[in-house]
N, C-alpha and C positions, 0 to 999 in steps of 0.2 A: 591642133587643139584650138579649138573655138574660142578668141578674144569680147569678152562682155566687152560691154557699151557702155561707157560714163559721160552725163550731156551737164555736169559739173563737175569743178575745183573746191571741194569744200575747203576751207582757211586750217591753217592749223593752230589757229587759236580758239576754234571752236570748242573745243573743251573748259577752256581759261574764262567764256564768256559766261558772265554772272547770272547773266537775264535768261540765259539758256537755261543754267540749272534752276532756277526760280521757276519755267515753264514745266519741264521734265518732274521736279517737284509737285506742282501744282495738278498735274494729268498722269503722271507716272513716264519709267522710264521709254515705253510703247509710243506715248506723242514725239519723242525724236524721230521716227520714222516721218512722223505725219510733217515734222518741217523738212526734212532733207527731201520727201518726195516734191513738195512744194521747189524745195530752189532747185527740181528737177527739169519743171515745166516754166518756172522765171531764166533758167537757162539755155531752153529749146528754143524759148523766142526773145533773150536781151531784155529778160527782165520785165515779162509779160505772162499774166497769166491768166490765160481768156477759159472764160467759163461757159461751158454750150451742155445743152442738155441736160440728162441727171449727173452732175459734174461731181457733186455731193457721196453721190451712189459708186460712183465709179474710183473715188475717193477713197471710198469706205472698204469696197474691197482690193483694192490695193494695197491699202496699210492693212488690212484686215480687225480695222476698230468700225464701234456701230457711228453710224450719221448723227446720233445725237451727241455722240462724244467728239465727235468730228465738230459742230456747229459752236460747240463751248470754244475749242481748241483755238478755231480762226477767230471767234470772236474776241478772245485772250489776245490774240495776235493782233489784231485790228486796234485793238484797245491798247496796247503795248506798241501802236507805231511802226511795229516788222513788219505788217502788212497793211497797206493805203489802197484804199479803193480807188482808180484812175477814172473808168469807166461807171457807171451802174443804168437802168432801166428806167420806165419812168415808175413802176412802182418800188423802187430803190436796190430792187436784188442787184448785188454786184455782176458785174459782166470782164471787167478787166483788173488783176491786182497786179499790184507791184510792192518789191519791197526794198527801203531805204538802205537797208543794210545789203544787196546782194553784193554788190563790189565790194562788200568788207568778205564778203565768203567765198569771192572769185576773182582773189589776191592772185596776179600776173605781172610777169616781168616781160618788158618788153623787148627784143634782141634782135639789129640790126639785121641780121639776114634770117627769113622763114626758111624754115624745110617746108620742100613740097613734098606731098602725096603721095608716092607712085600711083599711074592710073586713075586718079581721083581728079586732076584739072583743077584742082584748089590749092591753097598754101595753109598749111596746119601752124598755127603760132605753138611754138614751145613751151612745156613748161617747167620754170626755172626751176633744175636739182642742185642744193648745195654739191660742192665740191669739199674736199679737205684733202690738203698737202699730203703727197703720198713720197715718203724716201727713198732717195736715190740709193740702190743696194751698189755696194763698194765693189768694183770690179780687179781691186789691186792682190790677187791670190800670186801666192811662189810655188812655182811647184819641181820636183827635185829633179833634173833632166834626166837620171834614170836610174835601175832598181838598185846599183849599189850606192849611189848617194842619197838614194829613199831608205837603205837600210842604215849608212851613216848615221841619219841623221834620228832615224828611230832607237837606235844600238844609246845614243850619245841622251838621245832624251828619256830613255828609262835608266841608265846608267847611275848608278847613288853618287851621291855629290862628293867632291874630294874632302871637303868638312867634315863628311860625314865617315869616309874611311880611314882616316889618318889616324881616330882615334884608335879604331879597331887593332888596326898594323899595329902602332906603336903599342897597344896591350898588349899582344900576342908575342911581341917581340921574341922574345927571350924564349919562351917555350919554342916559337918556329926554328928559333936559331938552334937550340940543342936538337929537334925531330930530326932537321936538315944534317947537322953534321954527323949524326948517328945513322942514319938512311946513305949519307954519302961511303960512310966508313963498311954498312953492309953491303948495299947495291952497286956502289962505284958509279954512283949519278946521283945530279940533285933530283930531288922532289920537283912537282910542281907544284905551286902557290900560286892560289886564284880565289875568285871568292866565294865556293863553297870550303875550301881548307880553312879562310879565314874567317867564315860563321862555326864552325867546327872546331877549331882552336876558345874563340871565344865561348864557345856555350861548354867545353869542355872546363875551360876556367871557374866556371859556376858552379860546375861539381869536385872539383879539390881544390886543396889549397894552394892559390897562387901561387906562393912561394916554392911549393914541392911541384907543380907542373910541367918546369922545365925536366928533371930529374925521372919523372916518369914518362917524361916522353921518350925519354932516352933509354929507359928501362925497356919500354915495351919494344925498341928495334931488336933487342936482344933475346926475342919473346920466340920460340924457337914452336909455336901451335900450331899445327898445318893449316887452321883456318887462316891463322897473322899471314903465316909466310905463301899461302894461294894469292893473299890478295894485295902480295908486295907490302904490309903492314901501311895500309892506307890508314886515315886517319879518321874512314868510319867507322874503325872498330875501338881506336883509341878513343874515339867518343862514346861508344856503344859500353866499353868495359870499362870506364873510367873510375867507377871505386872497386872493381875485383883489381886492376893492376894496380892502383895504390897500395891495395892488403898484400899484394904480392911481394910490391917493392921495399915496404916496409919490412915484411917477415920475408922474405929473402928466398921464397918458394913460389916457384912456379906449380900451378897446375897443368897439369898436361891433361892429355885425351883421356890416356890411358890413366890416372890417377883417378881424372872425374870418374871411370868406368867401374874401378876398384874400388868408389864410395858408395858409386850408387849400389853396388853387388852386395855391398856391408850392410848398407842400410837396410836389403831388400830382406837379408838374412834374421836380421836384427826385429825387424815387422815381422817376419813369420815365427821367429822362436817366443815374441810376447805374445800373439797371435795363439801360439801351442798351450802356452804358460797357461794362458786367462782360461783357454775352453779346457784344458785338465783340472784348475781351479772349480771349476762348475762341477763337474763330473764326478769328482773327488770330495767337493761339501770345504 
């Protein structure tokens, strides 16, 4: 990709310059062109700008403004000091300008050792780019020597806080303790207790009453539904049926399979003899 050619350093206070926007003002924003070409040709020759020919013309279409607006412009300029005639003719046309200000607009710092060139036989002076402090990123990482101490330590940082389970256990207390001795008494083993039995105990607490929860847990080892006893009378079903075994415990009747099967047959009889009732009602007036 083809590098353009810059034969100046414009300042970067050139915007900040007052006299500047007074000029730009005065001829529009279009004469900035016509000064920046100028400190084009004061910096191809160190602040010399020699005039040969239709210099005017050649001006003009450069910046692409007319020669009359162009003659206002430098004479603004002349007038204003940016630009001093060094040179002129004997009948006064300028021949050489210069202007006072280029070293305020070809701000260089100057730095002990040049780069040279490649290929070029010259030394290119630098020009100075800010710098700004860039931080040192911390090299100090731990990392777990291998996957079971990577899993340690992931197990131990999602893990809930002891704060936070003590309170849990110590609620639940009483009810685990009656489920446990009622489960040892049918299955001849403890339970096990972990912590989805012990979100399960607790949200179980939310649906009866505390104080009757121990009692129903105990109720339900006794609970003889082939769903309870497939699934070893886990404690997601004593979550799942926690106010049907309450009504149970309370009235002292279990529902069975077969019971549910004899209501639902009741009921089904029960809808179709009102069923018969209503459409003989119609038929009959």
């Amino acid at each position: 990709m083809p590098v353009p050619k810059r034969y100046f350093h414009v300042s970067q206070e050139l915007n900040h310059d007052p006299e500047l926007w007074e000029f730009t003002s005065e001829f529009g924003d279009r004469s900035l062109r016509t000064w920046l070409q100028i400190l084009v040709y004061l910096d191809r020759s160190a602040n010399q700008w020699r005039t040969s020919g239709d210099w005017l013309a050649t001006l003009s279409r450069t910046v692409r403004q007319s020669s009359a607006n162009l003659s206002r412009q430098i004479g603004w300029l002349v007038a204003k000091q940016w630009l001093v005639i060094r040179e002129s003719s004997a009948d006064g046309s300028p021949l050489v300008f210069e202007a006072p200000k280029w070293a305020e607009y070809n701000k260089r710092q100057e730095h002990k050792r040049n780069n040279s060139v490649p290929d070029s036989g010259t030394k290119k002076e630098r020009i100075d780019i800010p710098s700004f402090p860039t931080p040192t990123p911390s090299l100090s990482y731990s990392f777990p020597k291998n996957k079971k101490e990577e899993e340690k330590i992931r197990i131990k940082s999602s893990a809930t806080p002891v704060g936070e389970r003590e309170p849990v256990v110590s609620r639940t207390g009483p009810t685990w303790d009656a489920y446990a001795q009622a489960y040892r008494n049918r299955y001849g083993a403890d339970p096990l207790r972990n912590a989805k039995t012990n979100g399960q105990l607790s949200n179980f607490l939310k649906r009866v009453p505390i104080e009757e929860a121990p009692l129903i847990a105990a109720f339900y080892l006794t609970h003889n539904k082939p769903m309870y006893v497939s699934a070893r009378h886990s404690t997601d079903f004593l979550l799942r049926d926690a106010e049907g075994l309450r009504t149970e415990w309370v009235t002292g009747v279990k529902a069975t399979t077969g019971e549910a099967r004899n209501a639902e047959q009741r009921d089904n009889v029960s809808e179709q003899y009102k069923r018969v009732m209503a459409s003989m009602e119609v038929k009959h007036g």
